[in-house]
N, C-alpha and C positions, 0 to 999 in steps of 0.2 A: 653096441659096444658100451661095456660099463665106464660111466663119467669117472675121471681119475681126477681130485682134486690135487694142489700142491702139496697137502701136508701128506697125503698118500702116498705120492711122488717121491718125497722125501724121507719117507717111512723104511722106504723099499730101496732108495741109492745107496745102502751102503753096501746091501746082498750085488745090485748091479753093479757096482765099480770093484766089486772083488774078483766077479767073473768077467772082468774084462782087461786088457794092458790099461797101463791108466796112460789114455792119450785121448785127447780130440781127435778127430776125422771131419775134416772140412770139405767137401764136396761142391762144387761149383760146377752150372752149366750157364756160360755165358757166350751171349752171341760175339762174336767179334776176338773172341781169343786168339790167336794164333798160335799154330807149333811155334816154340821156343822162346815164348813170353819168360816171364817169370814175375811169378807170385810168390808175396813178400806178410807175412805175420806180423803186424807191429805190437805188443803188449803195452800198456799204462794208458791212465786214466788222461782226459782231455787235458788238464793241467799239467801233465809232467810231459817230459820228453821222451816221445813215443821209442820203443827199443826193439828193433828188429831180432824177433825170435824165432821163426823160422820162414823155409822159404821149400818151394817148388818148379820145377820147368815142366808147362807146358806140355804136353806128349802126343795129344790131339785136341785137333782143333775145335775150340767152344765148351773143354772140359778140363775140368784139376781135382786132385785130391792130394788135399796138404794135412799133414801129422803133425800135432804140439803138443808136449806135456802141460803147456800151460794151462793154468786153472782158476775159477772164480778170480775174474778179472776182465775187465772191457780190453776189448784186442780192433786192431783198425787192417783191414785188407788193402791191399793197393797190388796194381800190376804195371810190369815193365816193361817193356820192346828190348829185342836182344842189343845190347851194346850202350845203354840208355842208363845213365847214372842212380841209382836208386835213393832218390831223394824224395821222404816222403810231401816235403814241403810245395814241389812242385806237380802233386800228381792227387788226383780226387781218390779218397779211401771210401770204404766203406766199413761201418762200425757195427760191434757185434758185441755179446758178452760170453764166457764162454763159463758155463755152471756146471761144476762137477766136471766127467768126463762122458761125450757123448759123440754122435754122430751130427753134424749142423750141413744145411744146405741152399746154397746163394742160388739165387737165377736172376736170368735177368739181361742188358747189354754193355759192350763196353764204354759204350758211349750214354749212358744212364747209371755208371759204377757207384757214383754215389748213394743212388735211390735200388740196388741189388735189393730183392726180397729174399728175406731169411724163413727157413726155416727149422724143425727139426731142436734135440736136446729144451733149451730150455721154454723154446717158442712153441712147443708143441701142447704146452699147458694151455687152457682154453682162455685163462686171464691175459697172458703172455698174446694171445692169438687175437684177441678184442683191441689191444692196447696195439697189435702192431697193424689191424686195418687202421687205426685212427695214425697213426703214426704214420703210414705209406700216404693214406687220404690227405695228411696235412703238406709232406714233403711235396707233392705232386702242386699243390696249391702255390706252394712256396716257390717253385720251380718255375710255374709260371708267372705266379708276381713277378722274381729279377728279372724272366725273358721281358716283358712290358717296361719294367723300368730301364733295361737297356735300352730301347727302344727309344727311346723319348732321345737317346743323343744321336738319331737316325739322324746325318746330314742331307741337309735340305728338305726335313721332314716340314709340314702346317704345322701352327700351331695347335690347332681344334686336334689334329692327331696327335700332337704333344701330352696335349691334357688329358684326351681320352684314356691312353699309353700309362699315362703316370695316374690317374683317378681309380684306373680299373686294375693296376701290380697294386697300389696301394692295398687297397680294398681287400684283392687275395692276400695278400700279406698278415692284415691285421686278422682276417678271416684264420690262417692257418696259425696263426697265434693260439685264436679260441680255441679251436682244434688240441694241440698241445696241449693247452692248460687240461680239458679233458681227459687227455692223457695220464696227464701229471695225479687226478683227483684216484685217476686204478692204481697206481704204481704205490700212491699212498696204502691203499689198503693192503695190496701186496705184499710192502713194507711191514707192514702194523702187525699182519697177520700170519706173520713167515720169517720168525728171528734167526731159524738158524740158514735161512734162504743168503749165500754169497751177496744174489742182486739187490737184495733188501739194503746192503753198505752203498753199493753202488747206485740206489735210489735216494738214500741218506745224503748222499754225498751232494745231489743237486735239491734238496729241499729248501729253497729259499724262504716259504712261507714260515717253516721250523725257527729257520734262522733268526729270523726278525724278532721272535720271541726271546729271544738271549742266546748266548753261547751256551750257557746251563741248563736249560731245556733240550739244546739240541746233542749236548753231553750225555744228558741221560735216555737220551732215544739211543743212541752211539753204545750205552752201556748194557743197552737192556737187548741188543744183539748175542748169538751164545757164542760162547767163548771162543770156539771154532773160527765162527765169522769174524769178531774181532780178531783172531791172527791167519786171517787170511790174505792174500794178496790184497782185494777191495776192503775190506777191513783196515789193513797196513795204512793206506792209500788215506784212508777217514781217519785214522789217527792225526795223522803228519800233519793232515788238512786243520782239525781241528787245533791242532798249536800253530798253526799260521793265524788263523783266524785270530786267536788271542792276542797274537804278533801284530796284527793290523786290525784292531777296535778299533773304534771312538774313542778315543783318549789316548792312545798310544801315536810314540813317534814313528811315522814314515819309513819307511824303510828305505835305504839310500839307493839309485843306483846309476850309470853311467852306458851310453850307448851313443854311437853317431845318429843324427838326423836324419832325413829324406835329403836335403842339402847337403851331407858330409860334416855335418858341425859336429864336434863332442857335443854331449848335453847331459850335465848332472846333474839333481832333481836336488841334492844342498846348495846348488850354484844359487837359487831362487829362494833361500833362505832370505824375511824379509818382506815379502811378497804370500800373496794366495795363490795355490795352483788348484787347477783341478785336473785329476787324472784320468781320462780317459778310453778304458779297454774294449775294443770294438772289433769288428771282420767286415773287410769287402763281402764275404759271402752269407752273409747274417743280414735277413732281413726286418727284426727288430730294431740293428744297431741303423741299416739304412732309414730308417722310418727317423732315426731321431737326429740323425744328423743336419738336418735344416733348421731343429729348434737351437742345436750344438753353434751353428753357422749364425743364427740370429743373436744369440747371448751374448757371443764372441765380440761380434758387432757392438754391441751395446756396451761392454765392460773393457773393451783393449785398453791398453795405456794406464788403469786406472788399478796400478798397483796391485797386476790380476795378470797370470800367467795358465795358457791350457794346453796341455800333451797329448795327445792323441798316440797309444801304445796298440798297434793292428796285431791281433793274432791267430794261430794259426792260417797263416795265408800260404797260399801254396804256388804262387804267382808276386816277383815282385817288379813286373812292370805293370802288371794288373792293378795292383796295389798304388802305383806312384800315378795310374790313369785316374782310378776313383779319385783319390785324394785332389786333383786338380778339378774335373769334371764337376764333383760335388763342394768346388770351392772352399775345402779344408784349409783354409790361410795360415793356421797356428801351427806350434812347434810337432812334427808328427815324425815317430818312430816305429819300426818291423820288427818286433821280438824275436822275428826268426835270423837276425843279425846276433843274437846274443849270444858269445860263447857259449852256453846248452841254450841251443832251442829253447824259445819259452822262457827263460830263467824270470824272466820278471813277475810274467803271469803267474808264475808259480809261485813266488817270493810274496806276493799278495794274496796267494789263495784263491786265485779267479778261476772258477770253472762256468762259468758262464759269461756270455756276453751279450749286449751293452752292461757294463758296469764301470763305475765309478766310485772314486775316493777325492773326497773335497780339503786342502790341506789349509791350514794358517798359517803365518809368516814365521813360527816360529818352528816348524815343519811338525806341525801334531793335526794326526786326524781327527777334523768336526764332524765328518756326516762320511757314510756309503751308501751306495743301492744304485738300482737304475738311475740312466741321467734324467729322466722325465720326472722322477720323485725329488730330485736336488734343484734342479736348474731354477726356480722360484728365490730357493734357500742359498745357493751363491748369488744371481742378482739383488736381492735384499743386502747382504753383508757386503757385498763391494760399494753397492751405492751408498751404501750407508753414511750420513754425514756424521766425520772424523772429528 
């Protein structure tokens, strides 16, 4: 069979999307479905508030086939038991991007929904197909990291199993880390190599390394997308983002905002005008963000009281007694908030431009951002300036 590269791919979609309705075909065989489920299309990007666009019932069991117009755009699956409130916050999705208009195909169980393998439309490109064994290979790593570090709060576990438990989730953890970044080094090229490619925005969009080189740099990778993709859904999506970004620099003021606590307190982030805060965006189910919350836990320690305030803002959680469990478990003593409390879902994540997590913004008393990035690249540079003799 003759090798089909991307740009071939894309040479030829425009002949294929004329001879077809222009609609996705989502195709799933998953084990554990049952008659009268119902399966739920969420569209947007991880930062916004996911929007239920379309859905399907069930009709035999361990099978569906769901129809969307949507297009060039990340979209999240999730399924529901008959009578079961369809809230995507409490239920594991499964993410997908959907390019052009094609035929895609999930497998997999319901009780592994998360990690569903994709395949078909745009995975079936051979770059797309390298990038998603590393990507299954890291998820599976990652899976069993958090099962090990659950482990460790086994009651009336040994210690030596303690350590064992938390040395070896560790280990896969930062393992499937590497993994990813691997990932990250093809999607690059993908990107680079495929302007008018939809996922090429949607790759832009989590390019952290870009970032760090300026907003102007990462402007002009933004612009050098073709026009199309610039007004596409994922394109839209890199727009918006990119003027948040500016919104929240280094040198710009904070952006305000107000939510209750894990306790029920208001807590407004000008209240702490005066004071240093640092703001921190994380997930029970993110195991980069778990790896740093001990260093999180130790700073805390070291800086309380000392004219130094820390927020802990958890997102997308899909569980919030899960959420209020971690947070005690892993001894989170400081002020901590569930974005998914926020009149839209998200609003804050969004309002910051966080599409990744751990992330951080370090603020001064005068509420202007000095520093963002991971917490392990700041936490040096806040215990230096709080300790600092005044």
């Amino acid at each position: 069979m003759r090798k089909i590269t991307i740009l071939a791919f894309f040479a030829a979609l425009p002949a294929i999307m004329a001879a077809q309705t222009h609609h996705n075909t989502i195709e799933g065989n998953v084990e554990g479905l049952e008659k009268g489920d119902r399966i739920i299309l969420y569209t947007g990007t991880l930062t916004q508030t996911p929007i239920a666009t379309d859905s399907t019932i069930v009709k035999t069991p361990g099978k569906f086939t769901l129809k969307t117009a949507a297009s060039d755009t990340y979209a999240q699956i999730a399924f529901f038991k008959p009578g079961q409130k369809a809230d995507i916050n409490q239920v594991e999705t499964s993410g997908l991007f959907l390019e052009g208009y094609d035929k895609i195909k999930l497998n997999g169980k319901t009780s592994d929904w998360r990690y569903l393998k994709i395949s078909g439309g745009l995975y079936s490109l051979p770059q797309m197909q390298e990038i998603n064994a590393l990507t299954e290979k890291a998820l599976e790593m990652q899976k069993q990291g958090i099962a090990l570090l659950g482990k460790t709060r086994t009651e009336g576990a040994d210690k030596d199993s303690v350590k064992a438990w938390s040395d070896k989730g560790r280990a896969l953890l930062g393992k499937s880390g590497e993994i990813f970044d691997q990932r990250k080094a093809l999607e690059k090229k993908i990107s680079a190599d495929n302007p008018d490619l939809a996922y090429s925005a949607e790759i832009l969009h989590y390019d952290y390394d870009l970032m760090k080189k300026g907003m102007d740099k990462y402007e002009e990778a933004f612009n050098a997308l073709s026009p199309r993709v610039q007004k596409c859904p994922a394109g839209q999506v890199l727009a918006d983002f990119i003027a948040t970004q500016k919104a929240t620099a280094i040198g710009a003021e904070a952006p305000d905002f107000s939510l209750e606590d894990i306790d029920g307190n208001m807590l407004r982030l000008s209240d702490f005008r005066g004071k240093y805060v640092l703001l921190d965006f994380w997930g029970t189910w993110c195991g980069p963000c778990r790896q740093s919350t001990p260093h999180l836990v130790e700073l805390y320690s070291k800086v309380k009281g000392r004219n130094f305030e820390m927020i802990s803002i958890a997102t997308n959680e899909r569980s919030d007694d899960y959420w209020r469990k971690i947070v005690s478990d892993d001894k989170m003593t400081w002020r901590q908030l569930n974005d998914a409390h926020s009149p839209a879902n998200g609003k804050i994540q969004q309002t910051y431009g966080v599409m990744g997590v751990p992330s951080c913004f370090f603020i001064d008393p005068h509420g202007v951002i000095i520093a963002k990035g991971h917490p392990m690249s700041l936490l040096k540079k806040v215990e230096e300036v709080i300790t600092a003799p005044k």
